[in-house]
C-alpha positions in Angstrom: 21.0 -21.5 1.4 19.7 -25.5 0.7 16.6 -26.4 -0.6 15.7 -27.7 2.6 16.4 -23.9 4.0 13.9 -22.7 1.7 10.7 -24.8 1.9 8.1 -22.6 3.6 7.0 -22.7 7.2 3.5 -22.0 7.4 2.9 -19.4 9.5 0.2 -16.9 10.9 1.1 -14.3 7.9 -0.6 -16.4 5.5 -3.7 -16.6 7.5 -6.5 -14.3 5.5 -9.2 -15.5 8.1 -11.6 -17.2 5.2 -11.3 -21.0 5.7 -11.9 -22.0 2.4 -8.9 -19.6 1.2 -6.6 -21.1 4.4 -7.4 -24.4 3.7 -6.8 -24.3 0.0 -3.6 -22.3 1.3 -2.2 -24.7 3.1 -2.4 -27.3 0.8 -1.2 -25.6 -1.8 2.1 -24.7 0.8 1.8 -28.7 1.2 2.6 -28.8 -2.7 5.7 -26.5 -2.8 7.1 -28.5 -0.1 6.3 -31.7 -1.6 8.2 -29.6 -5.1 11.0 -29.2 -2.5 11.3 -32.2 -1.4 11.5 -34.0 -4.9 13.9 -31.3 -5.3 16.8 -32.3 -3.0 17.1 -35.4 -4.5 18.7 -34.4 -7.5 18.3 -30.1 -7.9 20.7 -30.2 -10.4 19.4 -32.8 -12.5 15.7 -33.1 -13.9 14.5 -37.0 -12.6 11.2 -38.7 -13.3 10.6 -38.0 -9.8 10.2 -34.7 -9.9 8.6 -34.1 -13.2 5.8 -36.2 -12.0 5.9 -34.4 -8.8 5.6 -30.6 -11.1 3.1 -32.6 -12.9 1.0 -33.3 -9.8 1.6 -29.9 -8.1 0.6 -28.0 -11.4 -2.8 -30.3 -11.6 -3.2 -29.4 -8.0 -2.8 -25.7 -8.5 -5.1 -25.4 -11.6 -7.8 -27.0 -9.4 -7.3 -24.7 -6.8 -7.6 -21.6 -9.0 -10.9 -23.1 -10.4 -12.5 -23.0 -7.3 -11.3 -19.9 -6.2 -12.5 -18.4 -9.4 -15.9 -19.6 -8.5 -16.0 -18.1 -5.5 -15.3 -15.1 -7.0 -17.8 -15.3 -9.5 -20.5 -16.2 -7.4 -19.4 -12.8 -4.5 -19.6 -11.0 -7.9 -15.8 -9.7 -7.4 -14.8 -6.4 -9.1 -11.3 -7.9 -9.3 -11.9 -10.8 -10.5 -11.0 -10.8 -14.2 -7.4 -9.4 -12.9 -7.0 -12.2 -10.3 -8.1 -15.0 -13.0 -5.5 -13.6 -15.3 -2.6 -14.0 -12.5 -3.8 -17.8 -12.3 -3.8 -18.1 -15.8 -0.3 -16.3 -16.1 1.2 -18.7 -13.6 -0.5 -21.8 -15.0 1.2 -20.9 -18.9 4.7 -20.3 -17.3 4.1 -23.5 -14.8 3.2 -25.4 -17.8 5.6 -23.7 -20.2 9.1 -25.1 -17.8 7.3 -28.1 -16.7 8.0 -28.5 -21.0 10.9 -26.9 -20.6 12.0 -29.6 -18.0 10.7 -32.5 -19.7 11.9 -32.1 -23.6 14.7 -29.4 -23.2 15.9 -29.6 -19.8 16.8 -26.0 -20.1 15.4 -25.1 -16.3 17.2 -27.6 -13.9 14.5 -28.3 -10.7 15.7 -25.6 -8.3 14.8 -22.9 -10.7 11.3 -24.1 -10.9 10.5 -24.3 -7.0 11.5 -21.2 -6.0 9.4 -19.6 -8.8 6.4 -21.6 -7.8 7.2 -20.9 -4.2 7.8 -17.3 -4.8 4.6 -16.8 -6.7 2.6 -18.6 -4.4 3.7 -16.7 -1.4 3.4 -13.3 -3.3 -0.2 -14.2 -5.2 -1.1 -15.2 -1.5 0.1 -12.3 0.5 -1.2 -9.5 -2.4 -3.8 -10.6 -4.4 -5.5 -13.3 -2.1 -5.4 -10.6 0.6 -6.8 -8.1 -1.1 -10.5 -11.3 -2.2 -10.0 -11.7 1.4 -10.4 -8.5 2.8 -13.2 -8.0 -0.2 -15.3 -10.9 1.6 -14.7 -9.9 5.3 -16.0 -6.3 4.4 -19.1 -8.7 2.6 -19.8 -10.3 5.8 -19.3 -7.6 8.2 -22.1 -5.4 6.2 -24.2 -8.6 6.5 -24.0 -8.5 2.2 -22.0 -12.1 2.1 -24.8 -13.7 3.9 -27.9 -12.3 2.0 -26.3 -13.0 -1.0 -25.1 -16.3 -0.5 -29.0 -17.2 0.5 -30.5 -15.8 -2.3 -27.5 -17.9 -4.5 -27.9 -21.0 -2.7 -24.0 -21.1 -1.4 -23.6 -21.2 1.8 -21.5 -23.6 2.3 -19.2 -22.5 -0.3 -17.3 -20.2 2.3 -17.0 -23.1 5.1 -15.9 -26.0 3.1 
C-alpha cells in the first residue's frame, strides 16, 4: 500500500458520542493526515518539511492530552492515572524519533506516521472508548450534570 492508501478516513467508528472527545478527534485525525501528507513528499528521506510537520503534530497532540486530562480530573476518573500514562508514553516515544529523525535519521518518515496513526486509532478506539462510555453512564444517572454544577464546568463537555 502508498501512503496515500493509508491516511485515515474518518468515519462513524470513531464517534464516542462526547463532542469535546469527537472534536478533539477529528483534529487530531486532521494531524495524521497532515503527517501523511508531508510524508509522500519524500517517505524515504527525512526533509525539513516534515520534521516541522512531526514538530507541529506532536505540539498539537500534547495539547490535546492536556485537556483531556482535565476533563478527567475534574469527572474524578478512576482510570485516569492509566490513561495519562498512555499520553505520556506516546509523547516520550513521539518525542524520542522526532530526535531520532532530526540528529540520527535512524527512522525514515514512513515509520513514524503509521506509529502515530496506529496509536492514535487504537488509544481512540480502547482507551478513549472506555472515558467515553465512563461519562455517558455519568450523564445518564444525572451524576455528570450535578457535578459539573457544583464544579462550575459546564461547558467543559460542549466546547
Amino acid at each position: 500500500m502508498s501512503l496515500a492508501q493509508d491516511t485515515i478516513v474518518w468515519n462513524n467508528r470513531y464517534i464516542l458520542g462526547i463532542p469535546v472527545l469527537d472534536k478533539q478527534h477529528r483534529h487530531m485525525v486532521d494531524i495524521a493526515n497532515e503527517l501523511f501528507a508531508a510524508c509522500i513528499e519524500s517517505p524515504d528521506i527525512v526533509s525539513n518539511h516534515f520534521l516541522e510537520n512531526a514538530s507541529i503534530a506532536i505540539a498539537r497532540m500534547n495539547y490535546y492530552f492536556i485537556k483531556e486530562e482535565k476533563l478527567m480530573a475534574i469527572l474524578y476518573y478512576q482510570g485516569y492515572l492509566h490513561h495519562k500514562r498512555e499520553h505520556e508514553n506516546f509523547m516520550g516515544e513521539a518525542l524520542k524519533q522526532s530526535e531520532e529523525l532530526k540528529f540520527n535519521k535512524k527512522i525514515i518518515p514512513r515509520s513514524f506516521v503509521y506509529f502515530f496513526r496506529d496509536w492514535l486509532l487504537s488509544h481512540i478506539t480502547v482507551s478513549d472508548k472506555v472515558l467515553a462510555n465512563y461519562i455517558l453512564e455519568m450523564r445518564q444517572s444525572g451524576r455528570l450534570r450535578q457535578l459539573l454544577e457544583v464544579r462550575q464546568e459546564g461547558a467543559l463537555l460542549t466546547a
